[in-house]
C-alpha positions, 0 to 999 in steps of 0.5 A, a space after each residue: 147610104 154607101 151608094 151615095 157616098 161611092 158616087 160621090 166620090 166616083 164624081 170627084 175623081 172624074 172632076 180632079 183628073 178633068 183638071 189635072 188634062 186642063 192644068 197640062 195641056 190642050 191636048 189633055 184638056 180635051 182627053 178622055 178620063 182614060 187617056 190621061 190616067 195611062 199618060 200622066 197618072 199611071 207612070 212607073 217609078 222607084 222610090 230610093 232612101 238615101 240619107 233619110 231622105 225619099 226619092 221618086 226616081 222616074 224613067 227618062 224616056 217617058 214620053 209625056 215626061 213634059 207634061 208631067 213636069 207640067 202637072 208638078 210645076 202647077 200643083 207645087 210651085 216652081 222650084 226654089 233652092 234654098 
C-alpha cells in the first residue's frame, strides 16, 4: 500500500510545481520540473526574529528575483498596509 501512496504524492508534486512555471512566466510554463526547482524553489535565505516577528531575508542579486515575486503575488495576494 505505500507504492500507491508515494505515486501519488510523486504526481502531486510534479502537477504543483507545473503550476507554480504557468503562474510565473511563459518561460517557466514551458521549463522542465528541474529547472524551476533550481530557479524558483531552491533559493537560499536567512530566517531573522526580531520583535517576535519572523522574517525571510532573501539575496538581492538573485537572478529570478521577479519571478519570485511573481510566484509570491500569485499565492498570496497583493500586498496591503493596514
Amino acid at each position: 500500500m505505500a507504492n500507491p501512496a508515494w505515486l501519488m504524492l510523486i504526481a502531486i508534486a510534479f502537477n504543483l510545481t507545473g503550476a507554480v512555471g504557468a503562474l510565473v512566466a511563459s518561460f517557466h510554463a514551458k521549463a522542465a520540473t528541474a529547472t524551476i526547482r533550481t530557479q524558483l524553489i531552491t533559493v537560499a535565505a536567512r530566517i531573522t526574529r526580531s520583535a517576535r516577528r519572523a522574517t525571510l531575508r532573501l539575496p538581492s542579486a538573485r537572478p529570478w528575483a521577479t519571478a519570485s515575486q511573481q510566484l509570491f503575488i500569485a499565492a498570496t495576494g497583493p500586498h496591503t498596509t493596514a
